[in-house]
FILUMBA-485294 format. One record per residue: residue number from 1; x, y, z of N, C-alpha, C in turn. Coordinates in pm, whole numbers, plus 50000, padded with zeros to 5 digits. Layout:
[NUM [X Y Z] [X Y Z] [X Y Z]],
...
This chain:
[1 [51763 49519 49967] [51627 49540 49920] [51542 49591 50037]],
[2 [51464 49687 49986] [51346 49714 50124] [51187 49679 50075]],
[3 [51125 49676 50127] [50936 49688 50119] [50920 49803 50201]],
[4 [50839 49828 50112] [50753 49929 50166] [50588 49875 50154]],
[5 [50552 49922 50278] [50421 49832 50345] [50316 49984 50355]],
[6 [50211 49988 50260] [50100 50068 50315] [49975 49974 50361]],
[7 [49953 50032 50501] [49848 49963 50580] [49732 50005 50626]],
[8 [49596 49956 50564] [49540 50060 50571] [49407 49991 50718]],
[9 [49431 50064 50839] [49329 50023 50938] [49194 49964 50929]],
[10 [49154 49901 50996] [49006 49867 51012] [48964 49923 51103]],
[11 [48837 49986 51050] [48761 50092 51182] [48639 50093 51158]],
[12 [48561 50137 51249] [48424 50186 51197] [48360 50295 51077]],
[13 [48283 50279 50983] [48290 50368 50908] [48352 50361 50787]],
[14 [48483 50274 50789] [48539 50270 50684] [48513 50164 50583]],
[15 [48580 50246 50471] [48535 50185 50355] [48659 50171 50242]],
[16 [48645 50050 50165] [48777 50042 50066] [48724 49934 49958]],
[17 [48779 50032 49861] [48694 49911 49727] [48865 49879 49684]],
[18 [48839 49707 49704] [48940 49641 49673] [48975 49627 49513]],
[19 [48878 49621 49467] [48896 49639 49291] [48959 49703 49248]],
[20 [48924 49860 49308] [48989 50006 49239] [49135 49970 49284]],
[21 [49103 49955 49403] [49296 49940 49438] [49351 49803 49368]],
[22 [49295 49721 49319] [49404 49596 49252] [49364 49658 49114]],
[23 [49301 49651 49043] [49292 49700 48936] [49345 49843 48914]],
[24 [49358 49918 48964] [49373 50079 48894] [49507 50124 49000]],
[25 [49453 50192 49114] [49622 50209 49200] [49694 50176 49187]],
[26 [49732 50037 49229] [49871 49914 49215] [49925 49937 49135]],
[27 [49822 49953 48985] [49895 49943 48830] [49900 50092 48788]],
[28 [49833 50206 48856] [49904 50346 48864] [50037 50343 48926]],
[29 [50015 50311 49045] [50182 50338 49115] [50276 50272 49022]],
[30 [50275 50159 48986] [50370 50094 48894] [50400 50148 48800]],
[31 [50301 50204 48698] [50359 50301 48634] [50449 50400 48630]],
[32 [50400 50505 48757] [50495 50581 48777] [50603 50576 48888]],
[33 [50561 50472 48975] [50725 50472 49022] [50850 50346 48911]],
[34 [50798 50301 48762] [50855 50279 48675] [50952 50158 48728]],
[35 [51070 50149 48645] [51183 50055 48693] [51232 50038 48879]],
[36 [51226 50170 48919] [51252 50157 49040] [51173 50017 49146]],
[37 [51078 50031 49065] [50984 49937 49156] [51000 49840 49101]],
[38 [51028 49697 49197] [51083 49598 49175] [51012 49485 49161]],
[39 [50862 49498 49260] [50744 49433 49277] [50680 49487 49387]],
[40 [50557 49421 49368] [50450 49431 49441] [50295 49342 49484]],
[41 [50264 49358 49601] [50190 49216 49686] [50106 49292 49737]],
[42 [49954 49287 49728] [49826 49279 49800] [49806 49186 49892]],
[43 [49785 49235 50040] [49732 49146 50104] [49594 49208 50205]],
[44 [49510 49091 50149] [49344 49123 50196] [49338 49080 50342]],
[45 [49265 49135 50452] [49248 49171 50595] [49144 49004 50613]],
[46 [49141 48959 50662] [49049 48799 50681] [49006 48827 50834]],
[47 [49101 48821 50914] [49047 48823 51051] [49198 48859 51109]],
[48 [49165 48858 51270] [49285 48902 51357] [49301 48771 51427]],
[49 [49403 48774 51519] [49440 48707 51597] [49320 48536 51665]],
[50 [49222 48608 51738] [49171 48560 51807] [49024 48537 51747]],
[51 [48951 48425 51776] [48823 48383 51691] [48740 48503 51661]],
[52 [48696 48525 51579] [48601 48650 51560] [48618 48790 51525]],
[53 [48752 48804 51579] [48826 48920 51586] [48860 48978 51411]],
[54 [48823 49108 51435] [48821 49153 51291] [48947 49167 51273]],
[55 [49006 49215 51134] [49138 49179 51103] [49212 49361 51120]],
[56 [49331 49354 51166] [49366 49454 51220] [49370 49561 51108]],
[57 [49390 49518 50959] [49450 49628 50865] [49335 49547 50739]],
[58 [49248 49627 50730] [49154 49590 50576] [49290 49546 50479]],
[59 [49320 49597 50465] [49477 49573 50334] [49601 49635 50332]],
[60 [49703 49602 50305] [49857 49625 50320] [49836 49561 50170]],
[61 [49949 49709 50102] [50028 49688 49987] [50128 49732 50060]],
[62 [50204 49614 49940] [50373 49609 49955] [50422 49681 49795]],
[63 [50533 49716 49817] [50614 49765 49713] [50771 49696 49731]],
[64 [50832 49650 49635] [50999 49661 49672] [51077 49757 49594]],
[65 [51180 49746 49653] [51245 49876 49592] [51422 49792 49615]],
[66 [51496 49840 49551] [51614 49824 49578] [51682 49898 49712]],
[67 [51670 50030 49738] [51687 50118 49837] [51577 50257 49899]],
[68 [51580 50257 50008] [51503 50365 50035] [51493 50463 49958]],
[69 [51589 50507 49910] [51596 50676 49815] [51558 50610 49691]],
[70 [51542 50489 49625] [51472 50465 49519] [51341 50497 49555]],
[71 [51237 50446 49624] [51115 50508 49708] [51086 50672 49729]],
[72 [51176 50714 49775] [51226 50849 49822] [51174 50942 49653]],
[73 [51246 50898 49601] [51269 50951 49437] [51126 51000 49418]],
[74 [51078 50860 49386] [50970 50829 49301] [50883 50901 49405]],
[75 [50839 50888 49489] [50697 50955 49561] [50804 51101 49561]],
[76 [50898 51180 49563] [50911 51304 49554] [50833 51339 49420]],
[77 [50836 51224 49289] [50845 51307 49175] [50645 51310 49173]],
[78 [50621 51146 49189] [50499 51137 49178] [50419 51133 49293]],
[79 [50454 51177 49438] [50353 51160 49521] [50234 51220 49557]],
[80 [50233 51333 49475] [50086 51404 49465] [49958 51325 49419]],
[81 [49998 51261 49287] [49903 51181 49222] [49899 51053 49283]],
[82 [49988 51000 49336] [49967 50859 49401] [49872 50910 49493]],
[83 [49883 51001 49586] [49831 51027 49714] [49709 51080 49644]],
[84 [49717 51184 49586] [49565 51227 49508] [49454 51071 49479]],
[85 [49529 50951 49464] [49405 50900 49419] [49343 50799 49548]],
[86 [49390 50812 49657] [49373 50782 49751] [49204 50722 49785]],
[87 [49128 50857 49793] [49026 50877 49812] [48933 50859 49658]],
[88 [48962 50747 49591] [48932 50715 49465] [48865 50567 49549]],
[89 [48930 50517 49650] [48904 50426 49663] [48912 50352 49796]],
[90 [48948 50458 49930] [48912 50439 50049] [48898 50570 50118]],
[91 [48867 50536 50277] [48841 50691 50326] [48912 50677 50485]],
[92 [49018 50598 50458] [49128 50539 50568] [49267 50601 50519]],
[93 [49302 50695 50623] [49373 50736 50625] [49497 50585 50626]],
[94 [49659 50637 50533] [49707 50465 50553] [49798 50517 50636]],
[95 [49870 50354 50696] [49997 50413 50785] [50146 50294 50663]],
[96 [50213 50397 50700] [50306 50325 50586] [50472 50310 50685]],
[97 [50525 50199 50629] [50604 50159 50711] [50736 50098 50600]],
[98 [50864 50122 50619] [50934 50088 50525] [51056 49980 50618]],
[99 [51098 49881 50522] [51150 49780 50620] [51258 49688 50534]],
[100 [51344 49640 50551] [51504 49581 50521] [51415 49450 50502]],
[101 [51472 49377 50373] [51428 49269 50344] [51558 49174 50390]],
[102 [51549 49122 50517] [51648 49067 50585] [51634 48910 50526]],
[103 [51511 48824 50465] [51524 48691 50465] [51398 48701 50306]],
């Protein structure tokens, strides 16, 4: 199994409506990356490390997938529109990271 982790920075300037993305994205992508997608986890930014310290990533969605090229597939077929709705609902560029579900 892998996750796939989009992470989206905290910076100045930026902005992200958490609604649009739990309500509407999440349950777009699910749609169209269909059976392949196995599940999926929101996690909201609280703070960083150290007292005060803002939290390094406003939000990380997770996806699972059985294998990379299941991932692979699905954003070949649908990644225009996933990515198209991007800016529906932040203006943070994301960094995405894919990773072996070892435990």
């Amino acid at each position: 199994m892998i996750r796939v982790s989009v992470m989206y920075p905290s910076g100045d300037g930026s902005t992200f409506d958490h609604d649009y993305y739990r309500e509407r994205h999440m349950p777009l992508v699910a749609e169209l990356m269909g059976d392949a997608l196995k599940g999926t986890a929101i996690d909201r930014g609280l703070a960083g490390g150290a007292p005060g310290e803002p939290p390094t990533y406003v939000t990380v969605g997770h996806m699972t997938f059985d294998a990379v090229e299941d991932f692979q597939a699905g954003m070949a077929e649908h990644g225009e529109q996933i990515l198209g709705d991007i800016p529906n609902y932040t203006n943070i560029t994301p960094v995405l990271q894919i990773n072996e579900i070892v435990s």
